[in-house]
C-alpha positions as CSV (number, residue, x, y, z in Angstrom):
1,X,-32.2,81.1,30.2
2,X,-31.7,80.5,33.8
3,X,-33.7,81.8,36.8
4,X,-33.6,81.8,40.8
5,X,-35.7,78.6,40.7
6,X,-33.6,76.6,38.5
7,X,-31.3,73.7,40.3
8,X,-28.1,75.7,38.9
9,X,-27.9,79.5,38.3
10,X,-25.3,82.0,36.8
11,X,-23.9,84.1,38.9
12,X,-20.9,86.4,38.9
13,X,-18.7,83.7,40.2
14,X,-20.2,81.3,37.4
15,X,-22.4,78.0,37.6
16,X,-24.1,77.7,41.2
17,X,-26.3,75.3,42.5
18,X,-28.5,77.2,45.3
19,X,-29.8,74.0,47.0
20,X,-26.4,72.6,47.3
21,X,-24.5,76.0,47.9
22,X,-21.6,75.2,45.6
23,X,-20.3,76.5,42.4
24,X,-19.2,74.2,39.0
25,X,-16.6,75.4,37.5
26,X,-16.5,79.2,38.9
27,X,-13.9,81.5,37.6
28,X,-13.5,83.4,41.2
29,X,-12.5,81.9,44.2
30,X,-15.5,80.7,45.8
31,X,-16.3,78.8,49.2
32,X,-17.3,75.5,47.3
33,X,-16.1,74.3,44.2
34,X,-17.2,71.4,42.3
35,X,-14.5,71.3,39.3
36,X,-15.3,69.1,35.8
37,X,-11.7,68.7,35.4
38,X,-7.8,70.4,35.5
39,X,-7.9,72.9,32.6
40,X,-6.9,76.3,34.0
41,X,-10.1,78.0,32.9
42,X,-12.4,75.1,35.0
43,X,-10.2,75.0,38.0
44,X,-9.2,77.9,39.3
45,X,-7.0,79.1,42.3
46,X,-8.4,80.7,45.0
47,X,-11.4,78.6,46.4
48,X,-11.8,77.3,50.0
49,X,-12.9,73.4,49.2
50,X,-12.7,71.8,45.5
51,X,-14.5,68.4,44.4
52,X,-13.4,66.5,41.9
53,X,-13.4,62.7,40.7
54,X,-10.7,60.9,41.2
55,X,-9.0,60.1,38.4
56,X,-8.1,63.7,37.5
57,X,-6.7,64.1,41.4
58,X,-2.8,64.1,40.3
59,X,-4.0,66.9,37.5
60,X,-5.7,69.0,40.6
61,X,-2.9,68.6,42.4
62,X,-0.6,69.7,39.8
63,X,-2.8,72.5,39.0
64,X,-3.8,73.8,42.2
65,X,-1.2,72.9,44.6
66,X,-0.6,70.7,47.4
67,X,-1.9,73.3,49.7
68,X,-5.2,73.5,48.1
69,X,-7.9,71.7,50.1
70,X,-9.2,68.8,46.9
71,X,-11.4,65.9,47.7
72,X,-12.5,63.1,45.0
73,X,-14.5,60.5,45.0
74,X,-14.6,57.8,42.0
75,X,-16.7,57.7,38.6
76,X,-20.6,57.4,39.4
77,X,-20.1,57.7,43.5
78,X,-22.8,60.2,44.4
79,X,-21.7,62.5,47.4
80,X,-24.4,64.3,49.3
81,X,-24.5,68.4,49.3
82,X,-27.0,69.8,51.7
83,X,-29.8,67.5,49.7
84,X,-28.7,67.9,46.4
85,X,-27.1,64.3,45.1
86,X,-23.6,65.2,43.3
87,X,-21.8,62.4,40.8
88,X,-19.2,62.5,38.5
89,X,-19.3,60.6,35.3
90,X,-16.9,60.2,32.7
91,X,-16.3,63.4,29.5
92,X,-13.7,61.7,27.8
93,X,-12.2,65.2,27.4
94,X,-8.2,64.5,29.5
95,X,-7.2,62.3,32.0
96,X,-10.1,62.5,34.7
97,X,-12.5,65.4,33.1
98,X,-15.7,64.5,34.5
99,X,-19.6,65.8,33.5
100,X,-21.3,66.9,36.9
101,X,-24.9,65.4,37.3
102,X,-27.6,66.9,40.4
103,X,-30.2,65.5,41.5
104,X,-32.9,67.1,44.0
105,X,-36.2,66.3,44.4
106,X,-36.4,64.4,41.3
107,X,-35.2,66.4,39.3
108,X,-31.8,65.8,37.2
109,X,-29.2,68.2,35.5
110,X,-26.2,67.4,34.2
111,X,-23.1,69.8,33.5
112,X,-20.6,68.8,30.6
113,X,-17.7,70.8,31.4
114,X,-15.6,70.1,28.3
115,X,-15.8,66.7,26.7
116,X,-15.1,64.3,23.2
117,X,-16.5,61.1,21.8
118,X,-14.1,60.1,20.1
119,X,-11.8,57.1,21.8
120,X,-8.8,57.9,23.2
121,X,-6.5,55.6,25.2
122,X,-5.2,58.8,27.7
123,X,-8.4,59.7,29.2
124,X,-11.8,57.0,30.1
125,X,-14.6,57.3,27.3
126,X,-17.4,59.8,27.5
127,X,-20.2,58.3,29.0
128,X,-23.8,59.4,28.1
129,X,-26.0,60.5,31.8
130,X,-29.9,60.3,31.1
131,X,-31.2,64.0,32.5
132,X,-34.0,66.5,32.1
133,X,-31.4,69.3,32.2
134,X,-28.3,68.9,29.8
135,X,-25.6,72.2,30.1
136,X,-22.9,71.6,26.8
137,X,-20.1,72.9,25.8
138,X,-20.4,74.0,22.1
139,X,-16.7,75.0,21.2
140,X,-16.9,73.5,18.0
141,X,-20.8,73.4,17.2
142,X,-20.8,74.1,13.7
143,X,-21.4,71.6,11.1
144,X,-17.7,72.4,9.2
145,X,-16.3,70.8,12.3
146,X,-15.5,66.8,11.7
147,X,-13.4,65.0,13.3
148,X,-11.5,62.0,11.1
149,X,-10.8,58.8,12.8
150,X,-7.8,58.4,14.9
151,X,-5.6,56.1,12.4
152,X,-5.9,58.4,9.2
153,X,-5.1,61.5,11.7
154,X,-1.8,59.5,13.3
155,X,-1.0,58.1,10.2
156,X,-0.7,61.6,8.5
157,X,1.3,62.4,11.4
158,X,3.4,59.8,11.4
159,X,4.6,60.2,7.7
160,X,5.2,63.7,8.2
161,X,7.7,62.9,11.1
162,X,8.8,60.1,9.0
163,X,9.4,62.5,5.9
164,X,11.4,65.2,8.1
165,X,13.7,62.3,9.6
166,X,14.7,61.5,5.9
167,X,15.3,64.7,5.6
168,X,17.4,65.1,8.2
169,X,15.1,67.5,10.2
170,X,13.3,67.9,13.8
171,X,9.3,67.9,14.2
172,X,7.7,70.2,16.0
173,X,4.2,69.6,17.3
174,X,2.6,72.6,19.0
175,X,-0.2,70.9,21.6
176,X,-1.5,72.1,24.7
177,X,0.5,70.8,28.0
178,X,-3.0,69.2,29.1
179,X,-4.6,66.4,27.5
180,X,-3.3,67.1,23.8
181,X,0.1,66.7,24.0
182,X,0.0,63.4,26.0
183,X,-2.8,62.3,22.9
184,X,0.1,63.1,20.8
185,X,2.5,60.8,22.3
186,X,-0.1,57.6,23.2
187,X,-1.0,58.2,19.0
188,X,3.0,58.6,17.0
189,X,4.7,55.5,16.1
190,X,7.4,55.8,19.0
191,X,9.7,53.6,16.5
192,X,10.4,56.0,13.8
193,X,12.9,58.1,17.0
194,X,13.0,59.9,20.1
195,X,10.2,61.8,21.4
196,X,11.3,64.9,23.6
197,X,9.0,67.2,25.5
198,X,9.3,70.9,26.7
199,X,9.4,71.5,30.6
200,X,5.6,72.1,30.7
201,X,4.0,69.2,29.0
202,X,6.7,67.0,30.9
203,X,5.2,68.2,34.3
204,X,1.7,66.9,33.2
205,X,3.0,64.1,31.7
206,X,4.3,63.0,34.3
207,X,1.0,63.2,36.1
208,X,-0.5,61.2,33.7
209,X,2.0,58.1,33.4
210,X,1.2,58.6,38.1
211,X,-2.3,58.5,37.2
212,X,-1.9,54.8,35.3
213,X,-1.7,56.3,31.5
214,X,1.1,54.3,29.7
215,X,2.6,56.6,27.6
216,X,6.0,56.1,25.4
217,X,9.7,57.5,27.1
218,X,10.0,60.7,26.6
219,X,13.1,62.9,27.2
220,X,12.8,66.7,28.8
221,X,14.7,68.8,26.2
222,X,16.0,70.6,29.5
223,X,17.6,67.8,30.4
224,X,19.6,67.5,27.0
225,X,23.2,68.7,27.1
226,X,25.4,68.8,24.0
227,X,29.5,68.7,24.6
228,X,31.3,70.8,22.4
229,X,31.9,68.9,19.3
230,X,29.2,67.0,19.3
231,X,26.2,66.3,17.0
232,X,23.0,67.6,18.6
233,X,20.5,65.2,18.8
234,X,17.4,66.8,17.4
235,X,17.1,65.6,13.7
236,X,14.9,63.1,12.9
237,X,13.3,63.5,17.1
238,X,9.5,64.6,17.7
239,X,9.6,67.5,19.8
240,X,6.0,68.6,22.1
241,X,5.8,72.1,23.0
242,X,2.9,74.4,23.7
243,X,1.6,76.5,21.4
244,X,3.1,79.4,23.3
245,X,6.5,78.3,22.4
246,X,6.1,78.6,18.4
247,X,8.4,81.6,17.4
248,X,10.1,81.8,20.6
249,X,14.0,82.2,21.0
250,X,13.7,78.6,22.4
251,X,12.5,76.7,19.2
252,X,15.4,78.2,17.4
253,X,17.9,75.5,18.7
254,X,16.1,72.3,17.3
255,X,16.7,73.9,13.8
256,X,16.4,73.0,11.0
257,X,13.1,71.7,11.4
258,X,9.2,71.3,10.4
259,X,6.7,72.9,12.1
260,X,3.0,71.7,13.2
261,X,0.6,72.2,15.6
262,X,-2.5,70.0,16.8
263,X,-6.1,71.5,17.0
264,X,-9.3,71.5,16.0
265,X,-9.4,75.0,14.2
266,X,-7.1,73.6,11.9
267,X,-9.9,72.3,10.3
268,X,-10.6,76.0,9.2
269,X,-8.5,76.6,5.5
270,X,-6.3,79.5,6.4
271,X,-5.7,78.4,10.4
272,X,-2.8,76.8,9.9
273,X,-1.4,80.0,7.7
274,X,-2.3,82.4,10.1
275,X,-0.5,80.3,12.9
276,X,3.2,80.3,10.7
277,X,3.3,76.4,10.8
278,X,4.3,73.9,8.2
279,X,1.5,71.6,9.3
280,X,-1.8,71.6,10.7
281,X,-3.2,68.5,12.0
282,X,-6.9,68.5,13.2
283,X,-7.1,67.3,16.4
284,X,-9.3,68.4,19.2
285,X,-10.2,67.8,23.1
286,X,-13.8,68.2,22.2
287,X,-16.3,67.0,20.4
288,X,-17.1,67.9,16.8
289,X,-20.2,68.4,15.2
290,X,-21.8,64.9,15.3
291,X,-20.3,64.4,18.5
292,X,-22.1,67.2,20.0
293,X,-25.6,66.6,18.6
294,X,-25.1,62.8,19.7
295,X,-24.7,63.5,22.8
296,X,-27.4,65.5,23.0
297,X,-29.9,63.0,22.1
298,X,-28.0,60.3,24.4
299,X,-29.0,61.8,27.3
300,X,-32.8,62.6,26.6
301,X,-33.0,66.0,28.0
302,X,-36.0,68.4,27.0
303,X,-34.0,71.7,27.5
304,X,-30.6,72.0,26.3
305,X,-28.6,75.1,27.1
306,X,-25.7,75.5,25.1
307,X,-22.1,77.7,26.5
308,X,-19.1,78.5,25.0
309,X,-17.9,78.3,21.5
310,X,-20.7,78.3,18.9
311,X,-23.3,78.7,21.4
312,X,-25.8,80.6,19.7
313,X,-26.0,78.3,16.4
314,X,-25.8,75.6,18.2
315,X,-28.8,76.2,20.5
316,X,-31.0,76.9,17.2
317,X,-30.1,74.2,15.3
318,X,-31.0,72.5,18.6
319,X,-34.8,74.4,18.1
320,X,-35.1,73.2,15.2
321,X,-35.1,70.2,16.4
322,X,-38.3,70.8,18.6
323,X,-35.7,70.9,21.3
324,X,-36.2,74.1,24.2
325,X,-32.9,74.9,23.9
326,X,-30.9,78.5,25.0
327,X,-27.5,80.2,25.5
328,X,-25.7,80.8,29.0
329,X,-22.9,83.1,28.4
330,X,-20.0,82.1,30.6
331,X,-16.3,82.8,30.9
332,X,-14.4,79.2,30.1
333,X,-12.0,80.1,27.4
334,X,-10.1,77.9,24.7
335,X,-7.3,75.4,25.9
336,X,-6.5,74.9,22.1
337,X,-4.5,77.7,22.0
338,X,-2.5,77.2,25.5
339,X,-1.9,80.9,26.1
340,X,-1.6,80.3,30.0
341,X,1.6,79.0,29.5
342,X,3.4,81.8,27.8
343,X,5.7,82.6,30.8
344,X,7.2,79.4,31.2
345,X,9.0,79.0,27.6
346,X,11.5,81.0,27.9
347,X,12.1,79.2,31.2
348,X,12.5,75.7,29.3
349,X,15.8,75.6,28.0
């Protein structure tokens, strides 16, 4: 669905723009990056210059290193690439995720990265950029996947942390390190008792409260020590891991507790079995369904080319629609499950 004359190509690096001579969001290390936002599988190690906007600049650094070389420039400030006019515009995916629109010779594309409409006080709102060119995401683009409003999914949430404190337990909520467990936090009624985080969510949470996100206290369970004698503190807490930690010798101490973890293929009946928890809870980083198709029409493109996810159904739904709409088959992968961060449970104590 893309050729050599098109403003951005595939190649084996990724998303290029020839004009420009930059990649968006490449998966090798490349000369020029131009990155959508933080997420492992959008900003990758290895290249020689990486643009991003601002707000997500803490999350780059975090990511990438201070060594890396990582310029940003605000919301909607258009920077110049060899003729092709660059901007970054708010996804409303994590703190900072940006869509990437192009403009050469009258002609406009713009390049989701990953992104949500629903509201969410962690990250600015998605923000819909008229093009003739729209590249999605389509992780979730089938029509099973719904999204409910905020207060019925933190009020379920909250009375299930509620219940466990009577109870005399710990809750454990599984969410990625990036964007899901800092949702999490800004979402839980902070009154009902102590929220404490594994080592890697507290590293980007941190990053997040530098980046202006007010976010309840939160207490690194690393940090906890328990004399001899003592009562431990876990019963009737919130603990936020990443997924990786569930069934690790490192959730064993916070028992006895309840089990949940946050993402959008809990949605799915038989998700949350397959995943050993005592709770799913559906929420997602991306848009569902209706999200998807509204942003769509908000930007007014002709030719919609769908990646990631549910692609395929997505893009014919889209024709349909009388849309020209395709495929591109790329390499992002799927945050909601937080496998990058497998090595550093163990290392949490």
């Amino acid at each position: 669905m893309l050729s050599a004359t098109d403003l951005v190509t595939l190649t084996d690096a990724g998303l290029y723009c020839p004009a420009g001579g930059f990649h968006i969001d490449p998966w090798n290390p490349v000369p020029r990056a131009v990155v959508t936002h933080a997420h492992a599988d959008h900003a990758r190690w290895g290249c020689g210059k990486y643009l991003g906007a601002e707000p997500g600049r803490q999350l780059l650094r975090t990511r990438l290193g201070d060594a890396a070389d990582v310029t940003t420039v605000p919301y909607g400030q258009p920077v110049d690439h060899d003729g092709v006019r660059v901007s970054f515009h708010p996804a409303g995916h994590v703190l900072g995720s940006a869509q990437v629109r192009l403009e050469h010779r009258g002609e406009v594309w713009v390049v989701t990265g990953d992104y949500k409409l629903d509201p969410d006080p962690t990250s600015a709102p998605f923000e819909p950029v008229r093009c003739h060119t729209f590249i999605t995401e389509s992780t979730f683009g089938l029509p099973i996947y719904r999204w409910d409003r905020p207060e019925k999914l933190f009020g379920g949430i909250n009375a299930w942390w509620r219940a466990n404190k009577a109870a005399d337990k710990c809750s454990i909520v599984y969410a990625y390190a990036l964007g899901k467990a800092q949702r999490v936090m800004a979402g839980v009624d902070p009154s009902i008792g102590p929220i404490y985080t594994h080592g890697a969510v507290e590293k980007v949470t941190r990053a997040y409260r530098e980046g202006g996100v007010e976010l309840p206290p939160t207490t690194p369970t690393g940090q906890v020590t328990v004399p001899r004698g003592q009562s431990k503190p876990w019963p009737g807490s919130l603990v936020i891991a990443p997924p990786a930690a569930a069934g690790s010798t490192w959730v064993r101490k916070f028992e006895p507790a309840s089990e949940a973890i946050a993402s959008g293929w809990m949605r799915v009946r038989g998700a949350r079995r397959r995943k050993a928890v005592d709770r799913g809870f559906v929420l997602s980083d991306h848009a569902d369904w209706p999200g998807l198709l509204t942003a769509v029409k908000e930007t007014g493109a002709a030719r919609v080319l769908a990646t990631h996810g549910f692609a395929g159904v997505f893009a014919r739904h889209l024709r349909e629609q009388g849309l020209d709409a395709g495929v591109i088959a790329t390499r992002y992968g799927d945050e909601e499950e937080g496998a990058e961060e497998s090595t550093a449970v163990e290392a949490d104590s």
